[in-house]
ZAMAR-345446 format. One line per field, with one value per residue (C-alpha): residue number from 1; y, x, z. Coordinates in Angstrom, 2 decimals, m for minus. Layout:
N
bakol	[NUM|...]
v	[Y|...]
u	[X|...]
w	[Z|...]
END
This chain:
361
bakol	[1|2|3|4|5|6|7|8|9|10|11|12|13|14|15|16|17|18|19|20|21|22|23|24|25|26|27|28|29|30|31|32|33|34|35|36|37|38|39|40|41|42|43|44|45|46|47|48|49|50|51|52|53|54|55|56|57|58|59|60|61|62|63|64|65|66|67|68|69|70|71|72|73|74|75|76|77|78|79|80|81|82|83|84|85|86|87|88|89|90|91|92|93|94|95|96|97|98|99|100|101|102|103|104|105|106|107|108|109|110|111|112|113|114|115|116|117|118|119|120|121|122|123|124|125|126|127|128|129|130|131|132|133|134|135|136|137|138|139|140|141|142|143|144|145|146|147|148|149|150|151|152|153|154|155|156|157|158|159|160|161|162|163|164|165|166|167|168|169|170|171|172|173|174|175|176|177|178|179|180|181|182|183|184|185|186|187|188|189|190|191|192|193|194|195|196|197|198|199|200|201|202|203|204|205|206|207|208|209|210|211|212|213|214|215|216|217|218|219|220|221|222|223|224|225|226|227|228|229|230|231|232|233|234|235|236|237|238|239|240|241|242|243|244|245|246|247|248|249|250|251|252|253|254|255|256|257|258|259|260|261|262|263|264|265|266|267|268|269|270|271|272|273|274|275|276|277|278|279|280|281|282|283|284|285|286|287|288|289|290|291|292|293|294|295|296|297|298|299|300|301|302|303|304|305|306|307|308|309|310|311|312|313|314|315|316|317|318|319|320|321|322|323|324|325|326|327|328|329|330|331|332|333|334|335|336|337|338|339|340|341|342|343|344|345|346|347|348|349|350|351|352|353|354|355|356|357|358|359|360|361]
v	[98.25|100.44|103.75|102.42|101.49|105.23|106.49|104.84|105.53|109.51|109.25|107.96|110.66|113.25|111.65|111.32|114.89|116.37|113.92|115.87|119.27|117.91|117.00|120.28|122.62|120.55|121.15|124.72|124.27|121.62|121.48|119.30|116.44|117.17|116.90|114.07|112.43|113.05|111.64|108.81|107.90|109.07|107.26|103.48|104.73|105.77|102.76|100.85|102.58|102.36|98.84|97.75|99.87|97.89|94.73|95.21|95.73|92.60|90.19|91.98|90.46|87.64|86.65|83.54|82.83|85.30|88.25|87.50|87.42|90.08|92.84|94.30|95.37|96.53|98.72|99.99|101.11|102.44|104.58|106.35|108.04|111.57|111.98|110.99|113.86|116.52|114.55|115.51|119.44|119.57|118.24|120.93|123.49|122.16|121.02|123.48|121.55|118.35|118.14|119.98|121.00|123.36|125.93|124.76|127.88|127.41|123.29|121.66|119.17|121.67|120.66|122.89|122.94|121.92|118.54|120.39|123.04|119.85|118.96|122.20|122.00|118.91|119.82|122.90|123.20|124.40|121.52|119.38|120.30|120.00|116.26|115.40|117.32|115.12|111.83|111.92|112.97|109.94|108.18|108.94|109.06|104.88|104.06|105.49|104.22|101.00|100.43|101.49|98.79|96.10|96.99|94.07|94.36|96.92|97.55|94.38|95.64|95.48|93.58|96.36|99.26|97.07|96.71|100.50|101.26|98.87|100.27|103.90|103.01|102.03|104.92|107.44|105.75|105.96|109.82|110.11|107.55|109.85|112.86|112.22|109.65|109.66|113.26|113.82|112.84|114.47|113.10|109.55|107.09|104.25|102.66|100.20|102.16|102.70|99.23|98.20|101.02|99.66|95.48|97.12|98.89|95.86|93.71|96.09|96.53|92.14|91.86|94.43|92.94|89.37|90.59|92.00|89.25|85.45|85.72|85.78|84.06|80.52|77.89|76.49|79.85|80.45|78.72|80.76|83.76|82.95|82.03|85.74|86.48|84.60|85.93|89.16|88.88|86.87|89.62|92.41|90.56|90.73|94.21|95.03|92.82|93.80|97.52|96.72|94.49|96.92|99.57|97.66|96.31|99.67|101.42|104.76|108.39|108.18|105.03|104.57|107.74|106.64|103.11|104.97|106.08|103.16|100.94|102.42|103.73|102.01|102.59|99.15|97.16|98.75|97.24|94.24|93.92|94.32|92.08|89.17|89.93|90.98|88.48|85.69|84.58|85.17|82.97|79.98|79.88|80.28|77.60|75.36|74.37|74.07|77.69|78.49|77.27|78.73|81.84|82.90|82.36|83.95|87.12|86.90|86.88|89.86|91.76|91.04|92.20|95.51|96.71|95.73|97.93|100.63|99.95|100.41|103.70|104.75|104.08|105.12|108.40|109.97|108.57|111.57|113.85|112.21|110.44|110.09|106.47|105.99|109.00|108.82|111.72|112.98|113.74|110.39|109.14|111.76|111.83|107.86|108.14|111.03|109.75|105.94|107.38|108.97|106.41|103.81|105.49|105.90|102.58|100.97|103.62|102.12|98.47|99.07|100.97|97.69|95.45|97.19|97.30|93.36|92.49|94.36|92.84]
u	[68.85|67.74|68.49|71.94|72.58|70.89|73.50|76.33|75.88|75.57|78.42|80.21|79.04|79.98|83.46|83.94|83.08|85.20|88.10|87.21|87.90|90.80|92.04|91.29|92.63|96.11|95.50|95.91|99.51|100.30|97.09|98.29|98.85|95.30|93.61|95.42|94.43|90.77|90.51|92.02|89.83|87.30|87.85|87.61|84.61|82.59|84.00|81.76|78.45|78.84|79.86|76.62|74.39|76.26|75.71|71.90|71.44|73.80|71.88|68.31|70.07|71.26|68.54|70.24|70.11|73.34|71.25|68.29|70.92|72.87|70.37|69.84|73.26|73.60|70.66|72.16|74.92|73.59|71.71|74.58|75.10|73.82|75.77|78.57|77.64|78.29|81.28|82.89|82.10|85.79|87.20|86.13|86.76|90.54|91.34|93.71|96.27|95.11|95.47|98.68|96.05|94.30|96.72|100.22|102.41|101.10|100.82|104.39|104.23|102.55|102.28|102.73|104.05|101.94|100.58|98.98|97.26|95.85|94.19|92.59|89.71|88.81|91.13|89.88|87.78|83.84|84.02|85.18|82.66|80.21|81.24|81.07|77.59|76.38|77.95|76.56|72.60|73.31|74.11|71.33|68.96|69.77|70.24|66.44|64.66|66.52|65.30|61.59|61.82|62.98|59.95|57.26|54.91|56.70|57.98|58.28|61.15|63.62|66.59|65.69|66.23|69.60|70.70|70.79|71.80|74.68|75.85|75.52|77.49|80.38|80.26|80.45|82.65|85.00|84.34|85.46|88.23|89.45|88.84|89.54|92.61|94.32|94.28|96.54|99.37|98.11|100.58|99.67|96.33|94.93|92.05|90.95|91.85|87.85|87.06|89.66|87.86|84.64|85.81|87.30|84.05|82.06|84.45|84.33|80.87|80.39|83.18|80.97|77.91|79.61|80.65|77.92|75.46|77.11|75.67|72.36|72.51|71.43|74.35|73.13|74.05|77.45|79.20|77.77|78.88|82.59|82.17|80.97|84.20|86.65|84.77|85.53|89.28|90.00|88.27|90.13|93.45|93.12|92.51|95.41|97.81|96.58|97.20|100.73|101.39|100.71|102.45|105.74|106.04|105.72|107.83|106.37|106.80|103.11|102.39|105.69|105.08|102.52|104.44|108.12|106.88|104.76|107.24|110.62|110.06|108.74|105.29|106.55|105.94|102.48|101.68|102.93|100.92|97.48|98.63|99.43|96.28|93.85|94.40|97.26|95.73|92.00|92.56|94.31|91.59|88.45|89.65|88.87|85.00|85.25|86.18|83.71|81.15|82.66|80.87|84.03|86.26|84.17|84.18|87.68|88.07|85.90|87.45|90.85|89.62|88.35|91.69|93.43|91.11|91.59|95.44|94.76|93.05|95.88|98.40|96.90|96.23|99.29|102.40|101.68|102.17|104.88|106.98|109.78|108.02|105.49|105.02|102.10|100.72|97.68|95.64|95.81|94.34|92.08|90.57|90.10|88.74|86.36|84.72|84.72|82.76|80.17|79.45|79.34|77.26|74.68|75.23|74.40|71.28|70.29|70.62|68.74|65.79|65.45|65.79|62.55|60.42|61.23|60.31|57.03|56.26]
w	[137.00|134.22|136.40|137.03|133.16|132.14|134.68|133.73|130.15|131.00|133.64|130.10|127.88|130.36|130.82|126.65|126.51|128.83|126.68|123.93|125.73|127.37|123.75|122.40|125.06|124.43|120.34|120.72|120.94|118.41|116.25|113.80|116.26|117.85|114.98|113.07|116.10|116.35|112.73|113.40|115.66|113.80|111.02|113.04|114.69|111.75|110.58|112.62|112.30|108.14|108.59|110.23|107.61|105.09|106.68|107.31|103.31|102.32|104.67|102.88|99.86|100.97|103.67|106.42|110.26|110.67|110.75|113.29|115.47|114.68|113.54|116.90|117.46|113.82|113.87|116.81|115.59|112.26|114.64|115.81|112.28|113.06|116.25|113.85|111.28|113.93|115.59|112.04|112.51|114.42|111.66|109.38|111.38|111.57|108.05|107.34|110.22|108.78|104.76|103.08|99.89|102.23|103.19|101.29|102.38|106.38|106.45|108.16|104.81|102.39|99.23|96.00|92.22|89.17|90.49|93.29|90.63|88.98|91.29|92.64|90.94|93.15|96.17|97.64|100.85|100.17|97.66|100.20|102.79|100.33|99.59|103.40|103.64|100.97|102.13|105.78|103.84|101.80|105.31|107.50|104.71|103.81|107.44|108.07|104.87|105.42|109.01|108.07|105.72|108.01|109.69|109.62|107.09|105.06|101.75|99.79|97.41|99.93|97.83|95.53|97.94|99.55|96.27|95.38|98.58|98.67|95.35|96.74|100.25|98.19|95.78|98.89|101.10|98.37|97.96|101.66|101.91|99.01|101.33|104.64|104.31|100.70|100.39|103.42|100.99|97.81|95.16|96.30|94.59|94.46|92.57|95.58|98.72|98.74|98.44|100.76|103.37|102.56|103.28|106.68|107.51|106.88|109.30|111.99|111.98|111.69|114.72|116.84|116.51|116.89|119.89|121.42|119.99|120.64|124.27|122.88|119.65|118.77|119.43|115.84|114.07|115.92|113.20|110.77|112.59|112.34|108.77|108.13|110.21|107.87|104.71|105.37|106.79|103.64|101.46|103.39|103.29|99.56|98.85|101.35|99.81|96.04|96.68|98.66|95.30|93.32|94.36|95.00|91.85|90.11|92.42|91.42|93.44|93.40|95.17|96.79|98.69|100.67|101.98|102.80|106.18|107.26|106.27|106.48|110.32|113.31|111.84|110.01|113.53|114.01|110.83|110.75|114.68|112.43|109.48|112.23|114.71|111.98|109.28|110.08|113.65|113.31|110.38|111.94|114.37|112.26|109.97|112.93|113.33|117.26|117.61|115.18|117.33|120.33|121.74|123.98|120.97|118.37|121.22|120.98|117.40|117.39|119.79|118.09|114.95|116.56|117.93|115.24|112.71|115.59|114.73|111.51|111.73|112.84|110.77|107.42|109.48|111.45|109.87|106.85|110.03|111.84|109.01|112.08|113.60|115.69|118.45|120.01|122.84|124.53|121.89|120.61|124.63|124.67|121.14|121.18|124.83|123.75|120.58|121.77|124.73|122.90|120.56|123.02|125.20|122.10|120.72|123.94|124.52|121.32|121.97|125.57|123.53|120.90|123.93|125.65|122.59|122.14|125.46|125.41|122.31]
END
């Protein structure tokens, strides 16, 4: 059985990879869709592995049932950081298709006058690189102290450590939600789109390990596990709401630009498919206790929650580069296929590794 599930998981990898060259052989004629669609799904999937992190160093803080049983699939996915790091190489290599700032005379929506110039000094690309570089150190480095912690016997100051590092994840995911996702429309801000990244992160990386967990997890602690569910679609609903709020009651170039295209195209029914499957009906049935203490419903929860985050990703990512309505292609098949392969082939190498150790133990 282990053969087969070693086999299966490089039959996977070998299948994601050749996604990934399918995706980029079909960039080299329309590189701007290629890439916009490789961070797209980019963006969900680191989504998940920062989510986890996070998660591990609120339950250190907050201690409770929830997180025996989910730690092994958190960990997990924490783990899959690094591979991560060099997943985002591509999108380096390819920013000038991606982000109007980069090249403004070459880009399809370049950007340029004195609002542009402002914002050079912050806007240009070794500084960016350098701000990615020193996100995914911050990363790896809190996902490995944090797990030698959780280590039994170890350091005693571990609220301390979760504490910092909770403070830290928030401060950098921030720096790249800046980066990666409000800079592709450079005139437009927002003073919570971080926070709202961060709530997202944190549900996608709960819903994962919710799903992958309920089969194992105490029946007494199931109800827990769709409170931590609700807690976070409430929190996220109220970020998302705030910053649409916001920016429609000061009806500003600078906010409004952002909300034309996903709301004035057929973007608008992609969005209003995550606002009903990601907060409206995952609600309704979490507010009930007997689905709460459901494993099949709490998996379904989860899994709703996952492709609707995945829906998400991709509408604060592509309608910048096609403002027409949703018009989706390859790319978008093979760069979802590619990177959701990889990860899941580590994640689950992961989970299988943590499985061993426990049973020898």
């Amino acid at each position: 059985m282990r053969a087969h599930s070693s086999g299966l998981r490089v039959s996977i990898a070998v299948l994601a990879g050749l996604a990934l060259l399918g995706c980029a052989l079909i960039g080299r004629h329309a590189p701007q869709q290629a890439a916009t669609s490789y961070l797209a799904a980019y963006v969900f999937f680191l989504g998940l592995a920062l989510g986890s992190l996070a998660l591990l160093m609120v339950h250190a803080l907050t201690d409770g049932g929830w997180g025996a049983d989910l730690r092994p699939s958190l960990l997990a996915a924490s783990r899959v950081l690094p591979i991560l790091g060099l997943l985002f190489v591509p999108l380096l290599l390819c920013a000038g298709p991606v982000y109007p700032w980069v090249a403004p005379a070459t880009h399809p929506l370049g950007a340029s006058g004195p609002q542009l110039v402002r914002q050079g000094w912050y806007l240009n690309l070794p500084f960016f690189i350098g701000r990615a570089v020193g996100c995914f150190v911050l990363w790896i480095w809190l996902a490995g102290s944090l797990r030698r912690r959780l280590l039994p016997g170890s350091d005693a100051r571990l609220a301390r450590f979760a504490a910092l590092g909770l403070i830290l994840y928030l401060l950098s995911v921030t720096v790249a939600a800046v980066d990666w996702v409000m800079s592709l429309v450079p005139a437009w801000h927002s003073s919570i789109f971080g926070l709202l990244i961060g709530t997202g992160q944190l549900m996608t990386g709960a819903a994962l390990a919710v799903a992958t967990s309920t089969s194992t997890a105490e029946s007494g602690r199931l109800r827990d596990l769709g409170s931590l569910l609700l807690a976070l679609i409430l929190g996220w609903a109220y970020l998302a709401f705030m910053d649409y709020l916001t920016a429609w009651s000061a009806d500003l170039p600078g906010e409004t630009v952002w909300y034309l295209p996903r709301l004035r195209t057929s973007w608008q029914w992609l969005a209003l498919g995550f606002v009903t499957c990601q907060f409206a009906l995952p609600f309704a049935l979490l507010l009930a206790t007997p689905i709460r203490k459901s494993r099949s419903w709490l998996r379904f929860v989860a899994t709703l929650l996952l492709l609707s985050q995945a829906a998400y990703a991709l509408w604060i990512v592509l309608p910048g580069s096609r403002p027409g309505g949703v018009a989706l292609g390859w790319t978008d098949l093979l760069a979802w296929l590619g990177l959701g392969g990889l990860c899941w082939a580590a994640f689950d190498l992961r989970l299988a590794q943590r499985e061993h150790v426990r049973r020898e133990a």
